[in-house]
C-alpha positions in Angstrom: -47.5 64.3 60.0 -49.5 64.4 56.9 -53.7 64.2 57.1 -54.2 61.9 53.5 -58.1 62.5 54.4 -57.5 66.3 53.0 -56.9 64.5 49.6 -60.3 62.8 49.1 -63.2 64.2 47.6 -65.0 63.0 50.6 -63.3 62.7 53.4 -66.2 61.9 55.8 -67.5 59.0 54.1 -64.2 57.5 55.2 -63.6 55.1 57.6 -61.7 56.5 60.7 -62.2 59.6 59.8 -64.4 60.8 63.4 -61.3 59.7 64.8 -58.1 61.0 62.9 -56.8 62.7 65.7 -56.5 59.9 67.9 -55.3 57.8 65.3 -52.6 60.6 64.1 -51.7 60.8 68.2 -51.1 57.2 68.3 -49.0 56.6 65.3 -47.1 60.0 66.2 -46.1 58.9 69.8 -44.1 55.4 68.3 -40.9 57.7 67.7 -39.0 60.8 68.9 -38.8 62.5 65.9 -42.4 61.7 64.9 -43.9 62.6 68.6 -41.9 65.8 68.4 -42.7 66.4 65.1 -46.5 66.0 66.1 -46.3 68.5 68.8 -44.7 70.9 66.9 -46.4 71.1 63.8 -50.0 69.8 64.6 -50.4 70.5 68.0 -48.6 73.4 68.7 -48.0 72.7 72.1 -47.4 69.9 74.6 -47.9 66.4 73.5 -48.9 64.3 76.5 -49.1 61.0 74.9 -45.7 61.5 73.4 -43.3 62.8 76.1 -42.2 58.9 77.5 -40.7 58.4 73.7 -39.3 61.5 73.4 -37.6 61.5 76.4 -35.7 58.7 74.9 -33.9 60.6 72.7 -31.3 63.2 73.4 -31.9 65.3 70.5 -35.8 65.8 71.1 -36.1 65.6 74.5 -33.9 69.0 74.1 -35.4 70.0 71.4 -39.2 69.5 73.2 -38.0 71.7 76.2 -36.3 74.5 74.4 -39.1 75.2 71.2 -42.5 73.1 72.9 -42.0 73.3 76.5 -39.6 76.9 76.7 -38.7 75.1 80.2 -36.8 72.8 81.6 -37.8 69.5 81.4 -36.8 66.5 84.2 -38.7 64.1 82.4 -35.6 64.3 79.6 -33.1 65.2 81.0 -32.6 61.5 82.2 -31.1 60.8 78.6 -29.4 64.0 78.7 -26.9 62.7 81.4 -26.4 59.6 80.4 -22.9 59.6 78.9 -23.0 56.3 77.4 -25.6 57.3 74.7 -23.9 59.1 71.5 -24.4 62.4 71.3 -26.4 63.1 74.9 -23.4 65.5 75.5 -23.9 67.6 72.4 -27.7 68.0 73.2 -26.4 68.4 76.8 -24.5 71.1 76.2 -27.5 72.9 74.2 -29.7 72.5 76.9 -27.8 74.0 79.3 -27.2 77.1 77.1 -30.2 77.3 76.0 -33.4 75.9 78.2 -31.2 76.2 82.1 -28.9 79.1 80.8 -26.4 77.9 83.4 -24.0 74.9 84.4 -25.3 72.1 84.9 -23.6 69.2 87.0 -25.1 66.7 86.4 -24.4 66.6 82.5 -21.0 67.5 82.6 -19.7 64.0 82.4 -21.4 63.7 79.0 -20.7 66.9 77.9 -16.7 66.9 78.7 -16.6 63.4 76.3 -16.6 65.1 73.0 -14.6 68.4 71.9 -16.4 70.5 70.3 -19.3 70.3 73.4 -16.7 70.5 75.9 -14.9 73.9 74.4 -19.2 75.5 74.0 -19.9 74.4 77.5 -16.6 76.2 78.9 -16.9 79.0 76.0 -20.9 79.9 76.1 -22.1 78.2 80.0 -19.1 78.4 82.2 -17.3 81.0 80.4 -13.6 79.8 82.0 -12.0 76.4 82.1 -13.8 73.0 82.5 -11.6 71.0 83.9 -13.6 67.7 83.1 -13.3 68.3 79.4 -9.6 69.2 78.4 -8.9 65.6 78.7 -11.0 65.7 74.9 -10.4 69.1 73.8 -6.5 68.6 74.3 -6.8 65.9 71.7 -8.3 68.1 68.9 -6.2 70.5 67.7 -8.7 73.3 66.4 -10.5 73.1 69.6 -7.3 73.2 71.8 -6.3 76.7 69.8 -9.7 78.0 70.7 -9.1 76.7 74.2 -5.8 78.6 74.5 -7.0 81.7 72.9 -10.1 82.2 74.1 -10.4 80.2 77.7 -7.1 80.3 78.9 -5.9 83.1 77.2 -2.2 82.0 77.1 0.1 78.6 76.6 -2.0 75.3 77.3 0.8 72.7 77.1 -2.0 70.4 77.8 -3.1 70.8 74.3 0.0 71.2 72.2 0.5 67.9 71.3 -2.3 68.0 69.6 -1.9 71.4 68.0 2.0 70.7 66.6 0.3 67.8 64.5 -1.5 69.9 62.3 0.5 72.5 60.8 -2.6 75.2 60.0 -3.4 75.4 63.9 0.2 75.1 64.9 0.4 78.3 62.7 -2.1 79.7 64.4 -1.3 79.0 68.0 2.3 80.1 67.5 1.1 83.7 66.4 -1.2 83.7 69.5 1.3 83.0 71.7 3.7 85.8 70.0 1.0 88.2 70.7 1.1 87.6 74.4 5.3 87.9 74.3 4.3 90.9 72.5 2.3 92.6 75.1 
C-alpha cells in the first residue's frame, strides 16, 4: 500500500493526513490481497480489521497463517475446506505442510480434487498413499508415474491408463517397472 502523502512537499497541511493510518486500514481491509498485503508490508504483524476478508480467500488466509500469524489459523481455515472453491485444495495442501505440519482431515476432500495437491499431500504430509486422491492423480499421467515410483513403489494399474497415453511417461513408467523385475 503506497502513502502518496510522502510525495508532497507538505504533507501536514494536507487534509487526512492526522488520520492516514486509519484511512490506509480501511481501504486495505476491502480485499484479501490488499488486507494481506497491509499486514505484511505496513504492519508487520496481525491485521485485526482485516482477518474477516482474508479469510475469504484460500490463498491468503494461508498465506496470513504461515508468514503473519506462524500459526494455525481456524478463522481460515473455513475456506480452506471448502471443496467447491477453486483452488482451496492447493492452499490446503500448503497449509498442512507448512503451518499444521501434519494431515489434516478435514481438508482432504479438497485436497484429493486436483493432482498435483493430491500427489504433495500423499508425498510431503502423509508420506504413503491417500486413498481419497488417486481417483485425480490416476487421471494425470506425470503425476500417476510419481505416484508409482515414489508412493507405491511398484505397478499402480490404477494409473496406467493414464500413463500409456502419453508416450514420454509411458517411457518412463516402463523403465521403473523393469527396475523392480530387476531387483
Amino acid at each position: 500500500m503506497s502513502d502518496l502523502f510522502k510525495y508532497h512537499a507538505n504533507p501536514e497541511s494536507l487534509e487526512h493526513f492526522a488520520t492516514r493510518d486509519k484511512l490506509n486500514a480501511k481501504v486495505a481491509a476491502t480485499s484479501p490481497e490488499s488486507a494481506y498485503r497491509y499486514a505484511n508490508d505496513v504492519l508487520k504483524g496481525r491485521f485485526l480489521l482485516g482477518e474477516k476478508i482474508i479469510a475469504s480467500d484460500p490463498e491468503y488466509a494461508y498465506r496470513y497463517a504461515r508468514y503473519i500469524l506462524k500459526r494455525r489459523w481456524p478463522m481460515g481455515e473455513k475456506v480452506l475446506t471448502d471443496a467447491t472453491i477453486k483452488h482451496a485444495g492447493v492452499w490446503a495442501s500448503y497449509y498442512a505442510e507448512d503451518v499444521l505440519k501434519r494431515r489434516w482431515p478435514e481438508a482432504e476432500k479438497a485436497i484429493g480434487r486436483d493432482a498435483r495437491c493430491a500427489y504433495r499431500y500423499a508425498e510431503k504430509v502423509i508420506k504413503g498413499r491417500f486413498p481419497l486422491g488417486e481417483k485425480a492423480i490416476s487421471k494425470d499421467a506425470h503425476f500417476a508415474v510419481e505416484y508409482a515410483k515414489n508412493i507405491i513403489k511398484g505397478r499402480w494399474p490404477m494409473g496406467e491408463k493414464a500413463i500409456h497415453q502419453y508416450g514420454g511417461h509411458y517411457r518412463d513408467y516402463k523403465e521403473f517397472l523393469s527396475t523392480l523385475e530387476d531387483s
